[in-house]
N, C-alpha and C positions, 0 to 999 in steps of 0.2 A: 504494500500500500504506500504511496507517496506519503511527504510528510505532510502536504495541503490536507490530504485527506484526512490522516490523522490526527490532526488540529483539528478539522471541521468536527470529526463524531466525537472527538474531546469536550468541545464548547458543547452541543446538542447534549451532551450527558451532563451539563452542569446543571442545577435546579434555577430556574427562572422562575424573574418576581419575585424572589427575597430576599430581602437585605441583607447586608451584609454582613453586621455581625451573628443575623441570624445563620448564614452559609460559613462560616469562620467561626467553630466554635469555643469559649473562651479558653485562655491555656495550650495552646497549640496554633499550627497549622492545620488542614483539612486532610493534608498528608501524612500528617500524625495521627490525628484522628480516625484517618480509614487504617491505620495501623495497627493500630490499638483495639478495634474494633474486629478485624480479620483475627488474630493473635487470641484473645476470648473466644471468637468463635472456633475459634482450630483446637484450642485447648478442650472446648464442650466434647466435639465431634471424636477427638481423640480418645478417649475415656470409655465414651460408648461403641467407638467402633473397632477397638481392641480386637476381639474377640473374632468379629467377622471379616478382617483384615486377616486374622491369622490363618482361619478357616480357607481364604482363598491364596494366603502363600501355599498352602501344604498343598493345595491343587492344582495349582499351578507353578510348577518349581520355575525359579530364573533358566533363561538361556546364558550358558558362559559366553562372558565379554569375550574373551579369545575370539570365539565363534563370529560372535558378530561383527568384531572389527574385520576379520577375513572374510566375512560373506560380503559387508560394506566394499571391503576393498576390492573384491571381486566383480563388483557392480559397476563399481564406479572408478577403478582404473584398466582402462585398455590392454594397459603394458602390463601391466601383473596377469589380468588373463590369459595373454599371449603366452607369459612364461608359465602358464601353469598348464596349456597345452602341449606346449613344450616338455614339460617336465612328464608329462601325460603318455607322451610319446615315446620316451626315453625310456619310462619305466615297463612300458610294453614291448617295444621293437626286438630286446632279445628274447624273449619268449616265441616269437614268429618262427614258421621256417622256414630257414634261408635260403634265395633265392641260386638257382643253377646260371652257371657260366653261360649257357642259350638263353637264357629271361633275359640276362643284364645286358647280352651285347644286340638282342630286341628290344631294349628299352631306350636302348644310347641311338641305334639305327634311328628310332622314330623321333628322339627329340633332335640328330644330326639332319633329316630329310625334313624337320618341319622350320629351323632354323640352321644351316649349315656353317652360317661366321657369326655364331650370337658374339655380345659386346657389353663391356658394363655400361653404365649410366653416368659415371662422372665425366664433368668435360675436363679435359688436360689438354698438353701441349705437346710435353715431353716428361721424360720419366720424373727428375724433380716433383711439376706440377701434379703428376699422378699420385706422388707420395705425400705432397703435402695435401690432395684431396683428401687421400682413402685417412688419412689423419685428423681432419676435420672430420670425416663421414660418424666416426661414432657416435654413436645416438643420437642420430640426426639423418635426414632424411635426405637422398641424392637429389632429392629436386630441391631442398634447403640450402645443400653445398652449394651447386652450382649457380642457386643467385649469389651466394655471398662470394666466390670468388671468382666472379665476373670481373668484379671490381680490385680485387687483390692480386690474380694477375697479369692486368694491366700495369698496376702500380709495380709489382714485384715479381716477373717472371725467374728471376734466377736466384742462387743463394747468397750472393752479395747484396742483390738491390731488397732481400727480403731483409735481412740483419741491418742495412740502413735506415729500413721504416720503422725497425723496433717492435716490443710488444705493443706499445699502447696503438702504434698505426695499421698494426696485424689484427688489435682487437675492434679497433675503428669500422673495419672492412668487414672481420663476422659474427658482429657485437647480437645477429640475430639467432646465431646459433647456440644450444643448449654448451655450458661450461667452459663459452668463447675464452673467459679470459686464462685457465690452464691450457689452452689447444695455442692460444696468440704464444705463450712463453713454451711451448715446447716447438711451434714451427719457427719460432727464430733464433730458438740452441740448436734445433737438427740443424739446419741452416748452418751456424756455425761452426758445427763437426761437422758438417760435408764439406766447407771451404778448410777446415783443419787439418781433417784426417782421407778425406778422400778427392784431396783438388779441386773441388765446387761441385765431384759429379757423385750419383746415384748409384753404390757398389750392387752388383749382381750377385750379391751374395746373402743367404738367410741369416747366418748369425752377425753379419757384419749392419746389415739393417736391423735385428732385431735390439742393438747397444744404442741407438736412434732413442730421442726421447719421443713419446709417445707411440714407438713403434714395437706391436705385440707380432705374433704369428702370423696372425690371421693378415693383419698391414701389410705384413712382408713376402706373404703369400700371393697377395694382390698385385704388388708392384712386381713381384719375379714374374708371374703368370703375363702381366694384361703389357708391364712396359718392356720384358725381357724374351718372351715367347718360351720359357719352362712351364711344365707341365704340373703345377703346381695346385693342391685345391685347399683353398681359402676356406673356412668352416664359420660363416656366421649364422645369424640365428634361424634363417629359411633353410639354408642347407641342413643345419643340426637336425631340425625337426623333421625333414623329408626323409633324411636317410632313415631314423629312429619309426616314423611311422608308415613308412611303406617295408620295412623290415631291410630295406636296401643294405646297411651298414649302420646297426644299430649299435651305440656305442654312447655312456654315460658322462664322457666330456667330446669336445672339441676334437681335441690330439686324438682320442678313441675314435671316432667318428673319421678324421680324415688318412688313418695309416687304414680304417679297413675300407677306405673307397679305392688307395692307391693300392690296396692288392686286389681291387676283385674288378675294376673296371678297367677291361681293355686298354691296353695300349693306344691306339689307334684314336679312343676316345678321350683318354686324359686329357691332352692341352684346354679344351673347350667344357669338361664334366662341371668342372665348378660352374660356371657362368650356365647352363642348361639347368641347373638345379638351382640354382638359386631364383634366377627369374621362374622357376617353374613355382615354387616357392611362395615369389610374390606377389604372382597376380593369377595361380589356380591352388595351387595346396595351400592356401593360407592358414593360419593358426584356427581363427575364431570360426570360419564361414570355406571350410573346402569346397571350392567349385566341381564335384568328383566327375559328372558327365561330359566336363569340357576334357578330362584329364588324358593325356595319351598312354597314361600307362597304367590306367584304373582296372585292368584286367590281372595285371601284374601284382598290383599293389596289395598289400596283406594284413591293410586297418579294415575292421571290423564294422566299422562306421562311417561308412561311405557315404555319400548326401548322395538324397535321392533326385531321379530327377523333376 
């Protein structure tokens, strides 16, 4: 209710036509007075409803707070549902049986014939740019990256002119992104171990990226894969869940999930597997709302709870 409104059924609740000190009664305020008055009466009510207050706890026991902050939060955050599909996934996918060397390299055929050069979603330049995207990208959205470094690499294509603008001109550029200002100070310390330790440029190598500040696995996965052309698969949280609930490579971390895609998925398919799965990920096996009738490998697949069509 506005506060206009409020005001108005305020006034209309006041008693009209009587004086004033009749409406102010002595010794107080009206606010005291309706205080004092509520307070007796609660004391009355208490006394006698003792007994039938207890009658209806014993009938109704509380629900544990536990419970209901988790069912709240289940409602009412997105990102917690997702991971708790997730996690849904995970706990099921090794129970499945796993799938034969003919399903998987029919499962890779149909997602290679339906996109043959899939592509990630960030926009880059060169390898640099690409690393300082997938660095930005966490928890954040590829179409959120690339407005925000629209404008950052114009300003800052390489790693000197990035260490020139500094954090606060790093945060300026993607002050719209979730945890802007630890992503500003760690793209302009990589930055500066890349002009340090590796000449300005972007080493092709996984543990030499992974000493990068903000660079984990999965980062380093991305830039070998998409800026290097190795055959590399990146595990974030579409792929986790694909592999886990289609029984593909069910595995209860990350690391788990991407050593058993690199042993069971064809050669042939690896460079491209991560990028096929993941976008498979984000716009048909989605966490909350799997699309299963669009799915190409819903024949395959070995969740129980297929959406119908």
């Amino acid at each position: 209710m506005a506060n206009e409104d409020k005001d108005s059924v305020r006034r209309s609740a006041r008693p009209r036509g009587k004086p004033a000190a009749e409406a102010r009664p002595p010794g107080g305020s009206p606010a005291r007075a309706r205080k004092g008055s509520e307070k007796s009466a609660t004391s009355g009510r208490s006394t006698a409803g003792n007994s039938q207050a207890g009658k209806n706890t014993a009938a109704k026991p509380k629900a544990s707070p536990a419970l209901a902050v988790l069912e709240a939060q289940a409602v009412t955050r997105p990102a917690r549902r997702r991971a708790v599909a997730n996690a849904a996934a995970a706990a099921l996918g090794g129970a499945f049986r796993p799938w034969s060397p003919e399903e998987i390299a029919t499962a890779f055929s149909r997602f290679e014939a339906a996109n043959p050069h899939p592509e990630g979603e960030l926009d880059y330049h060169d390898p640099f740019t690409l690393l300082v995207a997938v660095v930005l990208s966490a928890q954040a959205t590829d179409v959120g990256v690339n407005k925000a470094t629209r404008g950052l690499f114009k300003a800052a294509p390489t790693p000197q002119a990035m260490v020139a603008l500094g954090e606060e001109g790093v945060a300026q550029h993607i002050r719209t992104l979730g945890l802007y200002r630890g992503k500003a100070k760690n793209v302009v310390e990589l930055s500066r171990r890349l002009i340090a330790e590796h000449g300005g440029q972007v080493p092709p190598d996984r543990a030499a990226l992974e000493t990068l500040p903000g660079v984990g696995r999965k980062t380093a996965n991305v830039v070998l894969n998409i800026a290097f052309g190795l055959p590399t698969i990146a595990v974030d949280t579409h792929l986790f869940r694909i592999a886990n609930r289609t029984g593909l490579a069910p595995g209860k971390t990350p690391l788990e999930v991407e050593l058993g895609l690199e042993r069971t998925i064809p050669e042939r398919f690896l460079l491209h597997a991560h990028h096929w799965l993941i976008l498979h990920g984000r716009y048909v096996c989605k966490a909350l709302k799997p699309d299963c009738p669009r799915c190409l490998i819903a024949d395959l697949c070995r969740w129980p709870e297929k959406t119908p069509a």
